[in-house]
C-alpha positions as CSV (number, residue, x, y, z in Angstrom):
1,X,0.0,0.0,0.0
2,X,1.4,3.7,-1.0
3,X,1.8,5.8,1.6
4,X,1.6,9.8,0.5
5,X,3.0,12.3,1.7
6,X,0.8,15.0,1.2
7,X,-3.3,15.2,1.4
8,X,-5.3,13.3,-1.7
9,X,-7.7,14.8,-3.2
10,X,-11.2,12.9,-3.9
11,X,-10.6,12.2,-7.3
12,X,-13.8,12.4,-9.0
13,X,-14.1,15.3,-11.9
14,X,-16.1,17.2,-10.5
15,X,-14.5,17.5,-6.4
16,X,-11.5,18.1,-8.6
17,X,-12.9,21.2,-10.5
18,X,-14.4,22.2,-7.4
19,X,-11.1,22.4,-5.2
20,X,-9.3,24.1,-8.0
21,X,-11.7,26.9,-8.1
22,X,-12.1,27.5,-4.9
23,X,-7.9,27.9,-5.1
24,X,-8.0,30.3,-7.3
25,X,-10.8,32.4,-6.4
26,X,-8.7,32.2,-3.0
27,X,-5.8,33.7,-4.7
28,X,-7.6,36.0,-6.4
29,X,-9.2,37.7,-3.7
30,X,-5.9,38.2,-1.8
31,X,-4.2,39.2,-4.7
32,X,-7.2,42.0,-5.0
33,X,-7.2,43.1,-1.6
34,X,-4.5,45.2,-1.5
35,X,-5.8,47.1,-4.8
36,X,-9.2,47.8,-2.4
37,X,-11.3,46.2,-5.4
38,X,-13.5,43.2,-5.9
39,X,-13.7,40.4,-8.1
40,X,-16.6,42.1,-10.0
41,X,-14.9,45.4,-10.4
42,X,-11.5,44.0,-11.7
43,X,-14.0,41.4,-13.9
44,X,-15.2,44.8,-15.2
45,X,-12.0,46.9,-15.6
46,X,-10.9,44.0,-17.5
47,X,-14.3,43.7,-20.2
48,X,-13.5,47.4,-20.5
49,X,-10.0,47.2,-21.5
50,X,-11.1,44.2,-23.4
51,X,-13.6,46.0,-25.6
52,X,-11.8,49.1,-25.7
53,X,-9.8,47.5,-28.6
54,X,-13.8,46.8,-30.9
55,X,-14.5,50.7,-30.1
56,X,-16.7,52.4,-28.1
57,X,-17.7,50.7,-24.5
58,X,-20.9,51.6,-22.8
59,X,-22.7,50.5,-19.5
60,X,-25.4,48.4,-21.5
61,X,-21.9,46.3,-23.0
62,X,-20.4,46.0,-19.9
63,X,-23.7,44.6,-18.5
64,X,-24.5,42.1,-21.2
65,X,-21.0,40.8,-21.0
66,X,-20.8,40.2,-17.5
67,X,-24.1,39.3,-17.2
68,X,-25.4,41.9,-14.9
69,X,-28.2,44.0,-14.5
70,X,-28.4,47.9,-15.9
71,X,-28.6,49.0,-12.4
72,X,-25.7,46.9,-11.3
73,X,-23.4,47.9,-14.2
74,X,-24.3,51.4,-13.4
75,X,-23.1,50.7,-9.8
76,X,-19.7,49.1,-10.9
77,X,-18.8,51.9,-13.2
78,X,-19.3,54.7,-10.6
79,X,-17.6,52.8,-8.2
80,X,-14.8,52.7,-10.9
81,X,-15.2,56.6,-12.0
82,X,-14.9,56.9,-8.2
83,X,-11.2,55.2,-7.7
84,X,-10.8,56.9,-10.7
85,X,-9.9,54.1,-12.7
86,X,-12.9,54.6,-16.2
87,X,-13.9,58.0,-17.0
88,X,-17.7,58.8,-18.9
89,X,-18.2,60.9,-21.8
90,X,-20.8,61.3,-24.5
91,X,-20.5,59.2,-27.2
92,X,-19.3,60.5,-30.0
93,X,-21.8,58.0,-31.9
94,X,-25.2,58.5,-30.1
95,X,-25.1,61.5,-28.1
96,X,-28.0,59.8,-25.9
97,X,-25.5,57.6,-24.4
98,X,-22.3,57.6,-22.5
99,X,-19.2,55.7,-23.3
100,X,-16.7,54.7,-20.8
101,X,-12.6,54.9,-21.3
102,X,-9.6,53.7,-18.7
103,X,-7.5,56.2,-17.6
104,X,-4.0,55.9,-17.3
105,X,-4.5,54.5,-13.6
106,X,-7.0,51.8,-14.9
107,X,-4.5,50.4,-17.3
108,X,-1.8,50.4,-14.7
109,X,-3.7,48.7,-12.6
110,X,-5.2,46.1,-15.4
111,X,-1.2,45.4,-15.8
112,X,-0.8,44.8,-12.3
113,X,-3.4,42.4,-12.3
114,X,-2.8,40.5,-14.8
115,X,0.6,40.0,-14.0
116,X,-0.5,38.9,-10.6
117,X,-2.8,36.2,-12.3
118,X,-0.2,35.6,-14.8
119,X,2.1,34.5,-11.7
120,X,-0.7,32.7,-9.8
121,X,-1.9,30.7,-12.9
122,X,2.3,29.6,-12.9
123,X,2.2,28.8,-9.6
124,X,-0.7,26.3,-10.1
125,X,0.7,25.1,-13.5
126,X,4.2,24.9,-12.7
127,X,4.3,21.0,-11.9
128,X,2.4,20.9,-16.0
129,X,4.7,20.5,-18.5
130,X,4.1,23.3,-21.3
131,X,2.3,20.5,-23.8
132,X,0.2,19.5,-20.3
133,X,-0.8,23.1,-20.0
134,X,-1.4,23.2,-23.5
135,X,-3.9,20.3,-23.2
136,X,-5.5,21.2,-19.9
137,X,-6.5,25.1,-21.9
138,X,-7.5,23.4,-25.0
139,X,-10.2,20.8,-22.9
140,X,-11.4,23.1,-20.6
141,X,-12.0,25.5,-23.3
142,X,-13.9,22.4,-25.3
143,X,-15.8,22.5,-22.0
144,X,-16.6,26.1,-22.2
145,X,-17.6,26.3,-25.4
146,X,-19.8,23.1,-25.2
């Protein structure tokens, strides 16, 4: 009989999913604290900067991508405006609506981020061999886009 030297894990899929999760949203959160901003903030400084690059970004975008209410969208950009991390301005499309924009301190922080992540996600991976973590992106994206 093996003897291990560390705690086992259940080993069914889905415990396994589970625990890995919960790990990184773990990490995550510390890693955030610091910066005085939540998960759904940095979720939504990141859809900015992400659609920044297709054009204009309003509210209603940031909502439908992140699967939010109007209302709660509105909240998460003020609470942005306020650390002064996304300014507002008319749209120079529709002057009915408002388009939001990161400002120099929401891209720095956006680096910091993701360089953060960048070393957590190594951190997990780095027992993976690079082909493993090429496998291990290319299923669970499979999964994803099921």
């Amino acid at each position: 009989m093996a003897i291990h030297s560390r705690p086992t894990h259940e080993s069914d899929l889905a415990s396994l999913l589970a625990l890995t999760a919960r790990r990184m949203r773990r990490a995550h959160l510390d890693s955030l604290e610091p910066y005085g901003i939540t998960p759904q903030l940095s979720r939504a400084l990141a859809m900015i900067e992400r659609l920044s690059g297709d054009g204009e970004v309003r509210p209603s975008s940031i909502a439908a991508r992140l699967d939010i209410s109007a209302r709660s969208a509105t909240e998460v950009v003020d609470a942005l405006e306020e650390r002064g991390l996304v300014e507002r301005h008319p749209s120079p499309s529709d002057r009915r609506a408002t388009a939001l924009t990161l400002t120099d301190a929401g891209r720095a922080l956006r680096q910091e981020i993701g360089a953060v992540r960048a070393e957590q996600t190594h951190e997990l991976t780095r027992h993976l061999t690079g082909d493993e973590q090429e496998q291990l992106r290319a299923l669970l994206t499979k999964m994803l886009d099921a």
